[in-house]
C-alpha positions as CSV (number, residue, x, y, z in Angstrom):
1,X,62.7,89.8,123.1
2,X,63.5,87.1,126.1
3,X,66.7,85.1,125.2
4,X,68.2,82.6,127.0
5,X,72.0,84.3,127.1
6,X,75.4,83.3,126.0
7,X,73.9,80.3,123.5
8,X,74.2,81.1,119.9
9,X,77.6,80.4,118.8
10,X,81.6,80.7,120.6
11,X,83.6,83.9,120.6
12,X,86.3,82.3,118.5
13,X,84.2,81.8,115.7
14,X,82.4,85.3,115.8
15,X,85.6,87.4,116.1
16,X,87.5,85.4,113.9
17,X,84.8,85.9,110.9
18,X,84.6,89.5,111.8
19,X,88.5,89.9,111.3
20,X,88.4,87.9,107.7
21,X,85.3,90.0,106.7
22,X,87.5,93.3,107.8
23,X,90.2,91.8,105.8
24,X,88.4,91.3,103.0
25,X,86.8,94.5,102.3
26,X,90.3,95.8,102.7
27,X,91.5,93.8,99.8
28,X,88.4,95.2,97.8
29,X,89.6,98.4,98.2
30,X,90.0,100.5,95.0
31,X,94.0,100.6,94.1
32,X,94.4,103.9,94.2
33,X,92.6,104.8,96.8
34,X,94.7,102.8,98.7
35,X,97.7,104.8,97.5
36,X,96.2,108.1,98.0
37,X,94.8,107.1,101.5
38,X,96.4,108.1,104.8
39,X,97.9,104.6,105.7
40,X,97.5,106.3,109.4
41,X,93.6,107.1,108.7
42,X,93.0,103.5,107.6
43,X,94.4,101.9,110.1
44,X,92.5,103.8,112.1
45,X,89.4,103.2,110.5
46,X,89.6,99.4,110.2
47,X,91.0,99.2,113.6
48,X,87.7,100.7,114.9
49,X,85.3,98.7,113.2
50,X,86.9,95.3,114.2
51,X,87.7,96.6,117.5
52,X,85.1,94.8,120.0
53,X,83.6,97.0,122.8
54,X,83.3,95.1,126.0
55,X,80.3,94.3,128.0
56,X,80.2,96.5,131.7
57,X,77.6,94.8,133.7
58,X,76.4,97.4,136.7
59,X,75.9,94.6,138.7
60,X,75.3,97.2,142.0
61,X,73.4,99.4,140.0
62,X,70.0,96.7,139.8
63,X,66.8,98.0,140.7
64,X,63.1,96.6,140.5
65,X,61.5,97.8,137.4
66,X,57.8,96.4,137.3
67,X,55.9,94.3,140.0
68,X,52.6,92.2,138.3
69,X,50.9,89.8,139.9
70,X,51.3,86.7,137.7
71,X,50.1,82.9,137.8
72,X,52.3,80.2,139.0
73,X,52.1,76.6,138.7
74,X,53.0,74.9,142.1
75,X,52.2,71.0,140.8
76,X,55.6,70.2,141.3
77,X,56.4,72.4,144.3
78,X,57.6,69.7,147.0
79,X,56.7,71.9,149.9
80,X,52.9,71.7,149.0
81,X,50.7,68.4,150.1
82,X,49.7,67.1,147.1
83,X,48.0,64.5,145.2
84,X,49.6,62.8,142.6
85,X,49.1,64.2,139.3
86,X,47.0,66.8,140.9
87,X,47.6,70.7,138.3
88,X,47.6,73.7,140.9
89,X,48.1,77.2,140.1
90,X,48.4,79.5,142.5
91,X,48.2,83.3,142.9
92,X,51.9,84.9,142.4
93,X,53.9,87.9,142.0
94,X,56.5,88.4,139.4
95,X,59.5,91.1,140.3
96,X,61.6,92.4,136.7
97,X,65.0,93.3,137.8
98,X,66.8,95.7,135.4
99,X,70.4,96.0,135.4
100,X,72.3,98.8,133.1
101,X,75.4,97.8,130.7
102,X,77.5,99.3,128.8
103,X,78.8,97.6,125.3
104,X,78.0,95.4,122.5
105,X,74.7,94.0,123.0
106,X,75.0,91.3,120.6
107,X,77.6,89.8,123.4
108,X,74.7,88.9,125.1
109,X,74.3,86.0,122.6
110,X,77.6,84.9,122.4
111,X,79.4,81.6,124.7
112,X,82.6,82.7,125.9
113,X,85.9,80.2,125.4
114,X,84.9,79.4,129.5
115,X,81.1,79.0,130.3
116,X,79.0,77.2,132.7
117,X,77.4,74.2,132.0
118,X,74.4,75.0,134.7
119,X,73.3,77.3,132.2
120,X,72.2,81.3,132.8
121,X,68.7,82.9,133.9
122,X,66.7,83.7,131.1
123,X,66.9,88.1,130.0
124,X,65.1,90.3,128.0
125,X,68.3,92.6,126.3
126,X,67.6,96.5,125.4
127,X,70.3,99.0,124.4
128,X,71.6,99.7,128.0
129,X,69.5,97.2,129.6
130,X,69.5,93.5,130.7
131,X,66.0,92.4,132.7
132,X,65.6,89.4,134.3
133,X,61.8,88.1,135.7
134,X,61.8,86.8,139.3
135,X,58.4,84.9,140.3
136,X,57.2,83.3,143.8
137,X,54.0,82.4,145.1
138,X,52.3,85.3,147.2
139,X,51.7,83.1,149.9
140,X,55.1,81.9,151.3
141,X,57.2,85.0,150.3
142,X,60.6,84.5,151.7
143,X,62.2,87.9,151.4
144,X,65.6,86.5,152.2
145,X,65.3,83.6,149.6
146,X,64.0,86.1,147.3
147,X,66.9,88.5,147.4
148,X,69.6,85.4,147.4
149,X,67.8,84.2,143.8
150,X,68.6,87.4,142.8
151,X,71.7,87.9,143.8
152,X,72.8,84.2,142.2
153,X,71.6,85.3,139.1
154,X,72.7,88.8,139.0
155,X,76.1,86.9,139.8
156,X,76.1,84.3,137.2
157,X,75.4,87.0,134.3
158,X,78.6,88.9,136.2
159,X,80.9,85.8,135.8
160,X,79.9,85.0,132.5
161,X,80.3,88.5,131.3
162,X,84.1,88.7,133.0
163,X,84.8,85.3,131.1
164,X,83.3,87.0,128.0
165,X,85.4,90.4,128.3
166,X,88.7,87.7,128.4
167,X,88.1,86.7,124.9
168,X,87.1,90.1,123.8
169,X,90.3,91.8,125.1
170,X,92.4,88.7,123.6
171,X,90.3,89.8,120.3
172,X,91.3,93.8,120.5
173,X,94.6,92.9,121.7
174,X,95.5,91.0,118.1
175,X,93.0,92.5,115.8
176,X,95.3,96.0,115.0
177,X,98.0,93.7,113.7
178,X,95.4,91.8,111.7
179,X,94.4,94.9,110.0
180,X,97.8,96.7,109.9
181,X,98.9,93.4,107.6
182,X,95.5,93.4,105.4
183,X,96.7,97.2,104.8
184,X,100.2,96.4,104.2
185,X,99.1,94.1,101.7
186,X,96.8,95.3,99.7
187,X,99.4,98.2,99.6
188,X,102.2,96.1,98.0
189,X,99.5,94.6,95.9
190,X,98.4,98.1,94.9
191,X,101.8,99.2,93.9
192,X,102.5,96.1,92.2
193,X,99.8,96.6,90.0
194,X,100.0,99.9,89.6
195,X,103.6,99.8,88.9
196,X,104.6,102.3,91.8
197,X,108.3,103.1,92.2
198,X,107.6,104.9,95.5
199,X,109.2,102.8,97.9
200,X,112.5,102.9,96.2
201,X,113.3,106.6,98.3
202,X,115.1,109.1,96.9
203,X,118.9,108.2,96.1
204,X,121.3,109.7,99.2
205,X,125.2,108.9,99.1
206,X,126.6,108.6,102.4
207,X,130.1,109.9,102.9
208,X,133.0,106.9,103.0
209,X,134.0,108.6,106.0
210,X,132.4,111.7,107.5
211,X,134.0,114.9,107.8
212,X,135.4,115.8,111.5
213,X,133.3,118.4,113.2
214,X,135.8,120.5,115.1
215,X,133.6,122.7,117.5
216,X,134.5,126.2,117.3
217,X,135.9,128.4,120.7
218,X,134.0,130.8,119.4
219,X,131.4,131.6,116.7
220,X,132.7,131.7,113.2
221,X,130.6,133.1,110.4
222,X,130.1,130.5,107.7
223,X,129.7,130.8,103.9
224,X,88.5,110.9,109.8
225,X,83.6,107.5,106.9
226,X,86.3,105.8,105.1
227,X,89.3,108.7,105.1
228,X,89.5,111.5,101.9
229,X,92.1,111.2,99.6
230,X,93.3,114.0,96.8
231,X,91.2,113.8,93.4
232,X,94.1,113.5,91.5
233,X,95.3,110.6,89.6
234,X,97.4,108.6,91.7
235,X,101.5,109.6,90.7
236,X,104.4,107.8,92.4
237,X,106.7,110.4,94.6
238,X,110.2,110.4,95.9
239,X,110.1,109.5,99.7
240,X,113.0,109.6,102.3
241,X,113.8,106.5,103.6
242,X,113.2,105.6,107.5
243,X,116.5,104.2,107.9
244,X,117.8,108.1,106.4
245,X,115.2,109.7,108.7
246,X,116.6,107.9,111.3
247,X,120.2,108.8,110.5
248,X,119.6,112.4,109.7
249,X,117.4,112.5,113.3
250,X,120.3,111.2,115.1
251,X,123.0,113.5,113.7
252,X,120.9,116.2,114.6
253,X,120.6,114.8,118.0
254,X,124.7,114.3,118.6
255,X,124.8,118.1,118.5
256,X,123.3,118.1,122.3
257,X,126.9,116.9,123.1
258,X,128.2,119.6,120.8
259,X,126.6,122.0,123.2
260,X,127.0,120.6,126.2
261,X,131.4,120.4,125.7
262,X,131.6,124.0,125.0
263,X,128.7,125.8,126.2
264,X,130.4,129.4,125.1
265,X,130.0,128.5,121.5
266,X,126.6,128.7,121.4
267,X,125.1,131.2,124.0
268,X,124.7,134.1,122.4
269,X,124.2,133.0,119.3
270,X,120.5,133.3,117.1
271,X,118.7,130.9,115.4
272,X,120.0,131.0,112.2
273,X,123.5,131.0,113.6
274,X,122.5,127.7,115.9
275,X,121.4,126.2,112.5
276,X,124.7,126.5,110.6
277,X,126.2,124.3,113.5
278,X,123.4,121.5,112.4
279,X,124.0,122.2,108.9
280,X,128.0,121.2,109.2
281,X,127.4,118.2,110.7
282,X,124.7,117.1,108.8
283,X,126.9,117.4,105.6
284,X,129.9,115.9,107.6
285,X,127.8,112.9,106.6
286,X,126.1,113.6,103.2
287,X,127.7,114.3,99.8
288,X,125.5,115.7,97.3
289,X,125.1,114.8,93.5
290,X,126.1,118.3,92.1
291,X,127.1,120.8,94.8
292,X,128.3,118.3,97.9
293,X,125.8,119.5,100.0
294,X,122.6,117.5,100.1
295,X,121.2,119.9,103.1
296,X,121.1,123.6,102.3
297,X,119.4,126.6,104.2
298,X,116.5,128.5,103.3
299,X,115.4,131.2,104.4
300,X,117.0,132.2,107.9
301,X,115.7,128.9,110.3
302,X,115.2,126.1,108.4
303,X,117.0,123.1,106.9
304,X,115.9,121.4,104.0
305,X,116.8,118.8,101.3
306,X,114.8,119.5,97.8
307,X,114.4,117.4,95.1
308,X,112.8,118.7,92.0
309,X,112.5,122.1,93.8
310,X,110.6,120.3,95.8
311,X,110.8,120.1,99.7
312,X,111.4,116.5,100.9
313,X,112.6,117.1,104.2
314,X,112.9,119.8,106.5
315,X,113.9,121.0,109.8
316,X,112.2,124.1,111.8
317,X,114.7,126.1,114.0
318,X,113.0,128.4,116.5
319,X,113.6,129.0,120.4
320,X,111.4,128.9,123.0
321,X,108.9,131.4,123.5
322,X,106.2,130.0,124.6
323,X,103.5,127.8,123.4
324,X,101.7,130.6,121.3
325,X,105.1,130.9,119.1
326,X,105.8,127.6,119.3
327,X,102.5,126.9,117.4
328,X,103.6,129.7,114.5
329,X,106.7,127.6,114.2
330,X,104.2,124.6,113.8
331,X,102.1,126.8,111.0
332,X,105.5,128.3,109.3
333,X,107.0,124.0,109.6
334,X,103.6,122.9,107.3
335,X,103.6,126.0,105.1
336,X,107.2,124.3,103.3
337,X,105.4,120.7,103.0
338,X,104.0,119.1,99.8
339,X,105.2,116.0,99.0
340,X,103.5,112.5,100.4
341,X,105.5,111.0,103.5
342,X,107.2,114.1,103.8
343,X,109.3,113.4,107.3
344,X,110.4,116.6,109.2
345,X,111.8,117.9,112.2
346,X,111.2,121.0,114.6
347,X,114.1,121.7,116.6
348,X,113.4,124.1,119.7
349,X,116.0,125.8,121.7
350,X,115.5,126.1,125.1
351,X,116.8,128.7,127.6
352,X,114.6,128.1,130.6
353,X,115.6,125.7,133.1
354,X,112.9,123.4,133.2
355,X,113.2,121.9,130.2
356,X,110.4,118.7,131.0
357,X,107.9,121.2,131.4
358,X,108.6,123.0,128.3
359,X,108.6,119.4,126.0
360,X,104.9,118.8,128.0
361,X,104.0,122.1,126.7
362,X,105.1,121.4,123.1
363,X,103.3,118.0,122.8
364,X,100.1,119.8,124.1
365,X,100.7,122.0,121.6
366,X,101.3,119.2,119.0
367,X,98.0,117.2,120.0
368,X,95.7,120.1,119.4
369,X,96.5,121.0,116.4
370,X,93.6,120.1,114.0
371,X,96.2,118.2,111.6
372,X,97.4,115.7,114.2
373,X,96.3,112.1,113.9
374,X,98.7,110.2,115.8
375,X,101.0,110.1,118.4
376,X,103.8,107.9,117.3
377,X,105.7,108.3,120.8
378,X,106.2,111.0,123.2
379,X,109.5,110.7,125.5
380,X,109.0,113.5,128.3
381,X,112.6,113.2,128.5
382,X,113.5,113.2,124.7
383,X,112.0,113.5,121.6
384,X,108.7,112.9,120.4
385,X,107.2,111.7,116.9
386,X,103.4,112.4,115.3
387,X,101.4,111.8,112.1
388,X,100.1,114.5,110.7
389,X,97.5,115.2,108.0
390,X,96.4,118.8,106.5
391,X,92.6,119.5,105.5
392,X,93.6,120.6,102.0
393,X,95.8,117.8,101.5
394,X,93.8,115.0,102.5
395,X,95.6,111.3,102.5
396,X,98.9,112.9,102.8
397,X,101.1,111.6,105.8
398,X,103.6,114.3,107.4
399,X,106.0,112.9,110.0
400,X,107.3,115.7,112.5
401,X,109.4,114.6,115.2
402,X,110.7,117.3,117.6
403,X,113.8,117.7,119.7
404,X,114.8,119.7,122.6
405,X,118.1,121.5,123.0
406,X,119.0,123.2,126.4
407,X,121.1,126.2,125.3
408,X,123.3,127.4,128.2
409,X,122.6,130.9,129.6
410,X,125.4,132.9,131.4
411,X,124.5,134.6,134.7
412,X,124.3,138.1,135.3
């Protein structure tokens, strides 16, 4: 079907209905659903289908497609002698140019927030083509008028589809926050009605004043479809707070300058030795309910806070041994998880020297892993953060952020 392009209705109108109708098929979302759902995977969903994929013109790419001979009517063509009122057709030939695209092909339709009042050649639209009908009168052919009609019309589409890709990035750029605050709504909305507790986070007294960390000489011992969600009832669970996440990540992280003033302390030491180091600090700042210490060990590597015999954080220590052991420690890490926004840690000690390389290597690892969904951040010179979602747990968000610790070596 022929259309004459960008005519039926202005960007701003089309994208801003397509954002409310997003929106509001968000906020028809079941309740639970919404609690059960990955708030990662939904984002991600909705994100997509109000996300807008430009139009690419191959403007160099044009080619003739068909050649006819066609009738043209030359009664008003001012280079012929005529009489007045006199009809002539003439004998013609029609040239359609094809040119390949890339995008939404309903952009075709659509008048961008700048346009041109002189109006666009008339196109036939197919899924990754745009043709466009040249005709001219067989006998005064004029190859080089010929080619510059082309050319102004081939350019004319290009202008109006860069105008048109200025409103559609405008579109993408503000539609993830559009959808991130339908979710966040319907969320509340969902727990209100529900009468989830969730959000409270799971009670943690700070210390008035931390302990004071003395660092040793030596070692001491010490004593993807909308996404699944579970079948089950929705049931409100204890989460750790991100401003605690964020506290307990950055006490782990002081302990690089632990390490770096005495370097002794910790080189020949193992991982479950390294850990106790982690464990006094982190309890430096902590005061449990019952037994003062709200982080306990389990097991020989790992650091953990339970609640209900229940894992609600926990941090992985392993060395460096490469990215094949570094993936076990990624396997062992979700083998402890259960709880929903469960927020963990994998701490890696490293005793080679390139220690860039090794967190590039880590976040390859991280990004392969069938349960990844997002990359939060990734600092090649510090730590980085994913989402994370296991097949038999569907709608269940794990945060892992991982750190890097450069553990002296002495020469031989």
């Amino acid at each position: 079907m022929k259309i004459f392009p960008f005519r039926d209705g202005s960007t701003f109108a089309t994208f801003r209905k397509l954002a409310e109708e997003v929106s509001k098929e968000i906020q028809s979302l079941d309740n639970e659903y919404v609690l059960k759902a990955s708030q990662t995977e939904l984002e991600e969903y909705y994100i997509k289908k109000v996300t807008i994929k430009p139009l690419i013109l191959h403007a160099d790419q044009y080619y003739i497609e068909n050649q006819t001979g066609t009738k043209i009517d030359a009664s008003h063509d001012f280079n012929r002698v005529l009489f007045s009122g006199e009809h002539v057709i003439i004998q013609g030939t029609r040239l359609d140019i094809a040119i390949p695209f890339e995008g939404e092909s309903d952009l075709w339709k659509i008048r961008a927030s700048t346009f041109s009042l002189g109006g666009y050649p008339k196109i036939e639209v197919r899924d990754d083509l745009i043709v466009l009908n040249i005709s001219f009168p067989d006998d005064s052919a004029d190859p080089e008028r010929l080619k510059s009609e082309i050319n102004s019309d081939i350019q004319s589409l290009a202008d109006a589809v860069r105008n048109l890709n200025c409103d559609v990035k405008n579109h993408n750029s503000t539609a993830p926050q559009t959808v991130k605050s339908a979710i966040q709504r319907k969320r509340q909305l969902a727990e209100a009605t529900i009468g989830a507790v969730s959000a409270l986070g799971i009670p943690m007294k700070r210390r008035d004043k931390p302990l004071t960390f003395v660092v040793p000489t030596k070692w001491r011992e010490s004593p993807t479809r909308r996404p699944k969600v579970p079948t089950e009832t929705y049931k409100p669970e204890p989460v750790l707070e991100e401003a605690e996440y964020q506290h307990i990540l950055e006490v782990i992280r002081s302990m690089s300058l632990v390490i770096e003033r005495s370097p002794a302390a910790f080189t020949f030491l193992d991982e479950e030795a390294i850990r106790t180091h982690f464990l006094l600090q982190l309890n430096g700042h902590y005061e449990g309910s019952a037994t003062g210490e709200t982080f306990n060990a389990s097991g020989k590597t790992d650091i953990l806070i339970r609640v209900d015999n229940r894992n609600i954080f926990i941090a992985e220590c392993k060395f460096w041994r490469g990215s094949k052991s570094f993936n076990e420690a990624v396997d062992q890490l979700l083998s402890y998880l259960s709880w929903r926004d469960t927020k963990c840690a994998l701490l890696t000690f490293n005793k080679n020297k390139d220690s860039t390389a090794v967190r590039q290597k880590m976040h390859e690892v991280i990004e392969k892993r069938p349960e990844h969904r997002k990359t939060i951040f990734s600092n090649p010179h510090g730590d980085a953060r994913y989402v994370f979602i296991k097949e038999s747990d569907p709608g269940r968000e794990i945060i892992i952020t991982t750190q890097l610790y450069d553990i002296p070596v002495v020469d031989k």
